[in-house]
C-alpha positions in Angstrom: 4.2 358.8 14.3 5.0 359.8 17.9 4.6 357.2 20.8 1.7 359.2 22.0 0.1 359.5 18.7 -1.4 356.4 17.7 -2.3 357.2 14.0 -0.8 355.2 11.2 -0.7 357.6 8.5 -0.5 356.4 4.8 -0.1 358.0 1.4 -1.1 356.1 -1.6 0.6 356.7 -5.4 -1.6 356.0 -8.2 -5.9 355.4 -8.2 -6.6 352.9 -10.6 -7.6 349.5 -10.8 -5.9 348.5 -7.7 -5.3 352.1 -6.2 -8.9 352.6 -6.3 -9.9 349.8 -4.2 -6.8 350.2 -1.6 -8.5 353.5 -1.2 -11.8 351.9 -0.7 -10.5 349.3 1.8 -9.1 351.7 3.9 -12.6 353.4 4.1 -14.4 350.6 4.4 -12.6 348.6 7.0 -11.1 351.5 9.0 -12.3 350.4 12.4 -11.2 346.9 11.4 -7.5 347.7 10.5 -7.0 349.8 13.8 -8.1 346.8 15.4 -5.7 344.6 14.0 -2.8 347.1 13.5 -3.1 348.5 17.3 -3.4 352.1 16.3 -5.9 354.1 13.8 -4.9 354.1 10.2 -5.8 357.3 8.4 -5.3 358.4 4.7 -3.5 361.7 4.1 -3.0 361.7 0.2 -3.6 359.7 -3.1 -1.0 361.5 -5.9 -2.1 360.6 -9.3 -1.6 362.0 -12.5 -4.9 364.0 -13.6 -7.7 365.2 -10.4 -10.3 365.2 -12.9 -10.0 362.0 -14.4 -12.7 359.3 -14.2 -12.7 356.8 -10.6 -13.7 353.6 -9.5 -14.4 355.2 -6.3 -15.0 358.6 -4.6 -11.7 359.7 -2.9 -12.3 362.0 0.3 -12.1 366.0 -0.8 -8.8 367.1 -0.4 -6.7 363.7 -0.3 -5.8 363.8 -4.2 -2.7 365.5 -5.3 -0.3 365.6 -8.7 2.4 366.1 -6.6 3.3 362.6 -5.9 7.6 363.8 -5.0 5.6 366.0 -2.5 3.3 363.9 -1.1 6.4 360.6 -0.3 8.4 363.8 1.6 5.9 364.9 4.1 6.8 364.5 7.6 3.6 363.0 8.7 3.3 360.4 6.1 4.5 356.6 8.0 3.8 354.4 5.1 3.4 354.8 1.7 1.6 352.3 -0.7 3.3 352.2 -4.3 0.8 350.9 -7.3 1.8 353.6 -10.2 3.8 350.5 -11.7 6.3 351.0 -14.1 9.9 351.4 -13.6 10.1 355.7 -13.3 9.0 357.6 -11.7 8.2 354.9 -9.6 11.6 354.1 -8.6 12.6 358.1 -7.6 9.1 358.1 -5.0 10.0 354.9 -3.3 13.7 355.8 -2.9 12.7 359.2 -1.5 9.6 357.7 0.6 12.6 355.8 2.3 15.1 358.5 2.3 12.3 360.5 4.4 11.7 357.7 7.0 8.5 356.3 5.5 8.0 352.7 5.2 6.6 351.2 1.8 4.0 348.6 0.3 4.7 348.2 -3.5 3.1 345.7 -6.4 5.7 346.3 -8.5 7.0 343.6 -10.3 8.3 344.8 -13.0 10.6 347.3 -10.6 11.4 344.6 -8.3 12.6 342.5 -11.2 14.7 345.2 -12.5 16.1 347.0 -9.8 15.2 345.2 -6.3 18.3 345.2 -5.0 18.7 349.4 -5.1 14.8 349.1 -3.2 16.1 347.1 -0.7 20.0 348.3 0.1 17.6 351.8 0.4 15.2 350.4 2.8 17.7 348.6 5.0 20.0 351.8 4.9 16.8 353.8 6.4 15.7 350.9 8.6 11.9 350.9 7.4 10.3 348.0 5.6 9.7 347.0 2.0 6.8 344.8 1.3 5.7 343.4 -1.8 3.3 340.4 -1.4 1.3 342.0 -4.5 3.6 342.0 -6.9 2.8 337.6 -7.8 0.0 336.3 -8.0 -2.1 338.8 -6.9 -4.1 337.8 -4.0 -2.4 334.8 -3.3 -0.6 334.8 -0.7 3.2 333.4 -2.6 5.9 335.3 -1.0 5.6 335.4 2.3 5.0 332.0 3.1 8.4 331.6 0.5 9.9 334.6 2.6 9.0 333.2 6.1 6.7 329.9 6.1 9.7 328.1 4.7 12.6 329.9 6.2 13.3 326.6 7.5 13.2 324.4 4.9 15.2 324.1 1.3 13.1 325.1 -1.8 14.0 323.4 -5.1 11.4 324.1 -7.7 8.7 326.7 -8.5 6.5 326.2 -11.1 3.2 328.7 -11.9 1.1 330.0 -14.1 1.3 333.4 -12.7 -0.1 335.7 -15.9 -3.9 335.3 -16.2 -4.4 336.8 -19.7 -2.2 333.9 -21.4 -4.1 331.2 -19.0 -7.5 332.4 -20.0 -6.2 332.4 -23.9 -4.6 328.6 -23.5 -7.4 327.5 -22.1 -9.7 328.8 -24.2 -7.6 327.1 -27.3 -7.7 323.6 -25.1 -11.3 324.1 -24.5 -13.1 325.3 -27.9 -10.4 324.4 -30.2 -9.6 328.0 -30.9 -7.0 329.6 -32.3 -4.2 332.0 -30.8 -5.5 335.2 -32.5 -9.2 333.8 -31.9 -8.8 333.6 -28.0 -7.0 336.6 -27.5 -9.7 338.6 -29.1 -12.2 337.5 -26.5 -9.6 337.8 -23.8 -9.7 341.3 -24.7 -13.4 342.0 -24.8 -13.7 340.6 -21.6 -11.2 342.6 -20.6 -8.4 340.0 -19.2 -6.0 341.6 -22.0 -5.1 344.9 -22.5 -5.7 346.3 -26.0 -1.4 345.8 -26.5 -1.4 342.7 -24.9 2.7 342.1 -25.4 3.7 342.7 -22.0 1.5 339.2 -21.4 1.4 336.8 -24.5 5.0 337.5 -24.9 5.8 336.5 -21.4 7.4 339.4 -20.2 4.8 340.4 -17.3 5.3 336.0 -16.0 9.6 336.8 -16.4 9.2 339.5 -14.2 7.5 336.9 -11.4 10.0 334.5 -12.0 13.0 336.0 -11.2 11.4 337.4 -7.9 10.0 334.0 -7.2 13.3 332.6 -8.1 14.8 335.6 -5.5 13.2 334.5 -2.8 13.1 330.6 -3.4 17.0 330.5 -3.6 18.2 333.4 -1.6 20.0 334.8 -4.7 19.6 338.0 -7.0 18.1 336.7 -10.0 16.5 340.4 -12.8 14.1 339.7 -15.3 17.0 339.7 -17.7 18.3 336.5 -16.0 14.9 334.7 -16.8 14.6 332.7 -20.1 11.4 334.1 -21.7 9.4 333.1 -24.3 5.6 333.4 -25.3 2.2 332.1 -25.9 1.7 334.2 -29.8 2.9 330.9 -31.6 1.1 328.2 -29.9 -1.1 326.5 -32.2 -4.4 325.0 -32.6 -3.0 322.5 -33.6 -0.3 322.2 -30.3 -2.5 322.0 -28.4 -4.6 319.5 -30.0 -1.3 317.1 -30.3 -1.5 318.1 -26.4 -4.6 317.0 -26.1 -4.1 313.7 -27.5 -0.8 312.3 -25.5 -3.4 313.2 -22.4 -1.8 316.8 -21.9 -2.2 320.5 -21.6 -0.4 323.7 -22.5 0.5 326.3 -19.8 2.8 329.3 -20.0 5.2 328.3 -17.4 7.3 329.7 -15.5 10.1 327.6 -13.8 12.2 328.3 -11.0 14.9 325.4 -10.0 17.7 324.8 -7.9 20.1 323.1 -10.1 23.3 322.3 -7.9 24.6 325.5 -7.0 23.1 327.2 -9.8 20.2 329.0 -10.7 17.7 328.1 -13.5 14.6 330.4 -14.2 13.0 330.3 -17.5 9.3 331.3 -19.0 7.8 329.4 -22.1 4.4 327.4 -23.3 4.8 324.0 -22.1 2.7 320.7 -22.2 2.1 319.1 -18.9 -0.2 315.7 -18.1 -3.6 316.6 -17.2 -3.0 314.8 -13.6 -0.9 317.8 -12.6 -2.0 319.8 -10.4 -1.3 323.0 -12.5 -3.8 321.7 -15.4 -7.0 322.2 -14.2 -6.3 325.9 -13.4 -8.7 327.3 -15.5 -9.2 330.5 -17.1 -7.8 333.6 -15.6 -6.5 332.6 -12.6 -3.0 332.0 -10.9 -1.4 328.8 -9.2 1.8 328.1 -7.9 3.5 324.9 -7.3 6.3 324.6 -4.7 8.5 321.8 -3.8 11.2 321.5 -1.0 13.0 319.3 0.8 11.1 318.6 4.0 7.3 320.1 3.2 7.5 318.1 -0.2 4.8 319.5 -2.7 2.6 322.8 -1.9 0.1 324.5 -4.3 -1.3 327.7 -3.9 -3.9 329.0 -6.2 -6.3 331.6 -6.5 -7.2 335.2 -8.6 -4.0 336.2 -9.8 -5.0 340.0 -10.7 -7.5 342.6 -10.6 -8.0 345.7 -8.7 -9.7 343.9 -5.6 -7.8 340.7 -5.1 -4.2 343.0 -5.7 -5.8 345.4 -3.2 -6.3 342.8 -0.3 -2.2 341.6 -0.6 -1.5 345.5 -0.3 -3.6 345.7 2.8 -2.3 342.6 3.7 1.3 343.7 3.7 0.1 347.3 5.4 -0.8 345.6 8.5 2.4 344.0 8.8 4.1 346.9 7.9 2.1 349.0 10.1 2.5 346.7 13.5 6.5 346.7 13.0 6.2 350.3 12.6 4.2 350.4 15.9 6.7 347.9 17.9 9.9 349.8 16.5 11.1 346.9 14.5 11.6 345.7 10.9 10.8 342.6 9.0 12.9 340.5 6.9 14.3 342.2 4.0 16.7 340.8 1.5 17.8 337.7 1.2 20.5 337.3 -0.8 23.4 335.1 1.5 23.3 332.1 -1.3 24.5 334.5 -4.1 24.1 331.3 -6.7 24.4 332.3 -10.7 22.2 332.2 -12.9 22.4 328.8 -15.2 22.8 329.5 -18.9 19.2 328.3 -20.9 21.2 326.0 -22.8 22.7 324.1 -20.1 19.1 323.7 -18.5 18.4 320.3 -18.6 14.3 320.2 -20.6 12.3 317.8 -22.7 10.8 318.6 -25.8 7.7 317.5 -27.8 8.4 317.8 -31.8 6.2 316.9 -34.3 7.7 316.9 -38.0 6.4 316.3 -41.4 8.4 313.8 -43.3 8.5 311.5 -46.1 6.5 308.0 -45.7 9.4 306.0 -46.8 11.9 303.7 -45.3 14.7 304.4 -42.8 13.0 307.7 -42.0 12.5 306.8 -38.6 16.3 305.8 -38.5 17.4 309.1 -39.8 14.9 310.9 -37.2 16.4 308.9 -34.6 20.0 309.2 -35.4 19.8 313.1 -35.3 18.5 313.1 -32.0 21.2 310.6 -31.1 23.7 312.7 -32.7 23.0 315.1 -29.6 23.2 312.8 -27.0 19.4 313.0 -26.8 17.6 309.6 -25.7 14.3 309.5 -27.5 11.0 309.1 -24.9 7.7 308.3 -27.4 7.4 308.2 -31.4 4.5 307.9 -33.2 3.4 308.2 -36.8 0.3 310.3 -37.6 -0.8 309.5 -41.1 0.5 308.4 -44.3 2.2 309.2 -47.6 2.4 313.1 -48.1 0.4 313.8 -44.4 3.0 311.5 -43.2 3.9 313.2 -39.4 6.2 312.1 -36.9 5.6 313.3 -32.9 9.0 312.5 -30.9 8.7 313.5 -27.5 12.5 313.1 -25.5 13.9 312.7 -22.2 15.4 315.4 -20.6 19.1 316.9 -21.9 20.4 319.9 -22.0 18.3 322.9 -24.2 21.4 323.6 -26.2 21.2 319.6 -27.4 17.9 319.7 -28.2 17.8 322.6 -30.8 20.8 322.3 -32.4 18.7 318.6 -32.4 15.6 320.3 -34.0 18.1 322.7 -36.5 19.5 319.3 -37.8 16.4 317.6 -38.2 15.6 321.4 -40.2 18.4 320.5 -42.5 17.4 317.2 -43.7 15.9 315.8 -47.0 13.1 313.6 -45.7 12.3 316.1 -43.4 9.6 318.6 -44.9 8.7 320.8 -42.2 9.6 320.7 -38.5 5.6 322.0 -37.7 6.0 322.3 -33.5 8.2 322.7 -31.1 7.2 322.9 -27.6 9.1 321.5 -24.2 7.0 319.3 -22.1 7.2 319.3 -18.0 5.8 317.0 -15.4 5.0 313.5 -15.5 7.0 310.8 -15.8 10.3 310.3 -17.7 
């Protein structure tokens, strides 16, 4: 883009769900973006990997291509919009789109969680933008008000449920007393699961998030492999009916905490009251809970997938893109000054709901109580479910460090009046 040619021109990798409709936005609000951006913005090429494979929508003759490396290299291409996914050959394109002097839009989050930092010492090296508002929560807008609404401020918590498949299945569980295996079969005819539904229920898609939430939030590198992660495939009917009866719900979390000049980012089911804000999101959709310093408490919530809500964060962050482009300027990239470490899982300071089949005899709530002792672990709640050989025991303890609470749950594993340990789950929110 010369100053005397006032086009914005923009190639787009991949024409699925979410391509589809960034293709279709582009059509459809043309005069609209021009308007906003300051100059026309005009589609020369959608790569993808068949031309003859089944679309959402009709792309103009002549835009689609298989050569994606070709398409990031030409000269007359200003911005190109990533949403292939995955890590390769994701990762080659965007490199080479800002080798060549193009700026990018992404949703990657698996990418970004993996190998942000080599994304963003790229695009700083070539001096062109990398956006990526679309790669959490969808169409909620999470990152740039993390990014640049509270550049001023001190963040110390994120909390969302930022995977939409494992919300829909928990809540159906809460809702119809389902089961795990139960829920996620409907989740998948509806389609809110894919037909391998690991990267969700095993919480790999919500680690990714976190450790870009957790990015941003602290100003500090923090990959997928930093985050803690756990899933939603052993959550119970029964876990969430014991839940349901201390007056809370379960949530895949995931957590992102400033914990003194550390780090903490984890993913895993947890219960949390029914007052909380995060509670009543329902079904498939995304919030996220910030805290800081001088705001205090912030929620944002909304669809948290889907090819049209994903597509409006892309266009969202093309505009930007696109206007910087036009005034010769950049906007923030990386921050990383805080360089914190990550805190070790076991050190994290959680609270944990267990409920334990034991023998209805005497000093059994001694013995339960002096293994949790043993650990330095100060006991919240108790109460006994039933009696004689349903005898059950839920303890639900303050917060201590993780590592003291399992080798807590390991002991109580070990002993003679305990039968079976039958759930363990951490519990967030609320009141100590």
């Amino acid at each position: 883009m010369t100053d005397g040619d006032k086009r914005l021109r923009v190639a787009v990798l991949g024409c699925g769900a979410v391509g589809s409709q960034v293709v279709r936005l582009l059509s459809e609000q043309r005069d609209d973006l021009a308007a906003r951006v300051g100059a026309s913005v005009e589609l020369v090429g959608v790569a993808v990997r068949r031309l003859d494979a089944p679309r959402e929508v009709e792309v103009p003759e002549g835009l689609l291509t298989t050569d994606a490396a070709g398409l990031v290299t030409r000269d007359d291409v200003d911005l190109v919009v990533e949403v292939i996914g995955g890590i390769e050959p994701a990762r080659g394109l965007i490199l080479s789109a800002l080798e060549n002097g193009a700026s990018v839009v992404t949703a990657n989050k698996a990418l970004l969680a993996e190998d942000g930092p080599t994304l963003f010492e790229a695009a700083a090296k070539a001096e062109r933008d990398l956006y990526y508002e679309a790669a959490v929560a969808g169409a909620i807008p999470i990152l740039r008000p993390l990014r640049e609404s509270l550049a001023g401020d001190k963040v110390t918590r994120v909390l969302g449920i930022v995977n939409g498949t494992t919300n829909f299945i928990l809540d159906k569980m809460d809702t119809s007393g389902a089961g795990f295996s139960e829920a996620l079969q409907e989740a998948q005819e509806l389609g809110y699961a894919e037909a391998d539904p690991t990267a969700d229920v095993e919480g790999f898609d919500a680690a990714a998030k976190a450790a870009i939430l957790a990015s941003l939030a602290f100003h500090s590198r923090v990959t997928a492999s930093d985050v803690h992660r756990e899933g939603i495939a052993e959550v119970t009917a029964a876990d969430v009916a014991s839940a349901r009866d201390m007056g809370a719900v379960v949530k895949l979390l995931a957590i992102c905490e400033l914990r003194g000049d550390q780090v903490a980012a984890r993913v895993h089911p947890a219960m949390i009251p029914r007052s909380h804000p995060l509670a009543s999101v329902r079904g498939a959709y995304n919030a996220v809970f910030v805290e800081s310093e001088a705001a205090g408490q912030l929620m944002f919530y909304g669809p948290g997938a889907g090819g049209a809500p994903t597509a409006s964060a892309v266009l969202g962050d093309l505009v930007t893109v696109a206007r910087n482009r036009l005034a010769g300027t950049r906007g923030a990239g990386e921050s990383a000054y805080a360089d914190r470490a990550v805190q070790p899982m076991g050190e994290t300071r959680t609270r944990y709901h267990v409920a334990i089949d034991v023998d209805d005899r005497a000093g059994v709530l001694a013995a339960v109580a002096n293994a949790f002792a043993d650990h330095d672990v100060s006991i919240q709640t108790v109460r006994q479910e039933g009696r004689g050989a349903d005898a059950q025991l839920v303890v639900v303890s303050h917060a201590a460090p993780d590592a003291a609470l399992s080798a807590t749950v390991r002991q109580l594993r070990e002993m003679d009046i305990v039968r079976e340990v039958t759930s363990v789950m951490r519990v967030e929110g609320g009141d100590e």
